[in-house]
C-alpha positions as CSV (number, residue, x, y, z in Angstrom):
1,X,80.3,62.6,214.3
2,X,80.1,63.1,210.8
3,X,82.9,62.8,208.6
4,X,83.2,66.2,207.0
5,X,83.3,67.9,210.7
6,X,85.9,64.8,211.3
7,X,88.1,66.7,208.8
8,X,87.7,70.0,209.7
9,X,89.1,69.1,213.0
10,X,92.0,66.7,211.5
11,X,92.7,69.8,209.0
12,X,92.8,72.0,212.7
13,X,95.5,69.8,214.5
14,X,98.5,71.1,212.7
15,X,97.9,74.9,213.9
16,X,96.3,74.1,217.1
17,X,99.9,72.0,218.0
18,X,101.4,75.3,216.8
19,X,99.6,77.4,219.2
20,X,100.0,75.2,221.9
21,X,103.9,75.5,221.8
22,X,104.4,78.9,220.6
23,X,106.5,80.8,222.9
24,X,104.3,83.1,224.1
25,X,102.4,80.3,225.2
26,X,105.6,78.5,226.9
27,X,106.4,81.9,228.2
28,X,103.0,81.6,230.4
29,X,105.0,78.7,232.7
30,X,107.6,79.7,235.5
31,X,110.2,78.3,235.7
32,X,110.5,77.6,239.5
33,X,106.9,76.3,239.6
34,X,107.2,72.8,239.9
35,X,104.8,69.9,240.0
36,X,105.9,66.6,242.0
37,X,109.9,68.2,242.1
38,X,109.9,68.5,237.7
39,X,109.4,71.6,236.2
40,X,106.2,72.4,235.0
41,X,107.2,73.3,231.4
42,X,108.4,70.2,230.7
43,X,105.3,68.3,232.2
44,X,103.0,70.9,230.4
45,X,105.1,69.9,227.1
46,X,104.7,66.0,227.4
47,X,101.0,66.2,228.7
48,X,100.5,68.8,225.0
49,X,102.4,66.2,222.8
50,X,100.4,63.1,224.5
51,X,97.3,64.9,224.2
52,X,98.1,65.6,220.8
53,X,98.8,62.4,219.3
54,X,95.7,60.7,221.3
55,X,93.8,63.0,219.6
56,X,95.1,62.9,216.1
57,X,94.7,58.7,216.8
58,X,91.0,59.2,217.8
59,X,90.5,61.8,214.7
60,X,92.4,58.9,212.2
61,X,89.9,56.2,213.4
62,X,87.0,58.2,212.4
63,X,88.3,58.8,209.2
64,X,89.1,55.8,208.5
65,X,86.4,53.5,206.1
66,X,87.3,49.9,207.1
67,X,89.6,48.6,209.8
68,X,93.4,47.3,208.1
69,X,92.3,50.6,205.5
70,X,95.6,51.9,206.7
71,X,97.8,48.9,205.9
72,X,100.3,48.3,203.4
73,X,99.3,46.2,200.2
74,X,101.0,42.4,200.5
75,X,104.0,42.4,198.8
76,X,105.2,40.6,195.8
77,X,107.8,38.0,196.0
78,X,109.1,39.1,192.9
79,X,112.3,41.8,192.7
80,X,111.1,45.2,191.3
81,X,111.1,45.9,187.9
82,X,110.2,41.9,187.2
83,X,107.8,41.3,184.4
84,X,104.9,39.9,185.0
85,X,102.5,37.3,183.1
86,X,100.0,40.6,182.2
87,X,103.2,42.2,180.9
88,X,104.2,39.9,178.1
89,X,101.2,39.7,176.4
């Protein structure tokens, strides 16, 4: 998959998250309609926010140059604000 479609569909997460728990949406569920004895909007709920965080993961790996791309610089052992060598000179 190429990485500008990649985007496109990372840029779509946001509303299609939206649209999945809208309340006309959440309306669709009775609420005596039960799957295993729980309630079947809070399964449908759990299943949506799972589905969307795979997803988003899946959509982040993709987008993502080079593995650790992600990671935070190392960090200096010197207290902020500390001048450096490059600084005196």
């Amino acid at each position: 998959m190429d990485k500008g479609r990649v985007k496109d569909l990372a840029t779509l997460m946001p509303w299609v998250g939206l649209f999945l728990f809208a309340p006309p949406v959440l309306f669709l569920f009775r609420p005596d309609t039960t799957i295993f004895g729980v309630p079947v909007l809070p399964v449908y709920l759990f299943t949506m926010w799972f589905v969307l965080i795979l997803t988003s993961r899946k959509l982040t790996e993709h987008l993502i140059d080079e593995p650790g791309a992600l990671r935070s610089p190392p960090q200096s052992d010197q207290p902020p604000g500390a001048s450096t060598p490059r600084d005196e000179a």
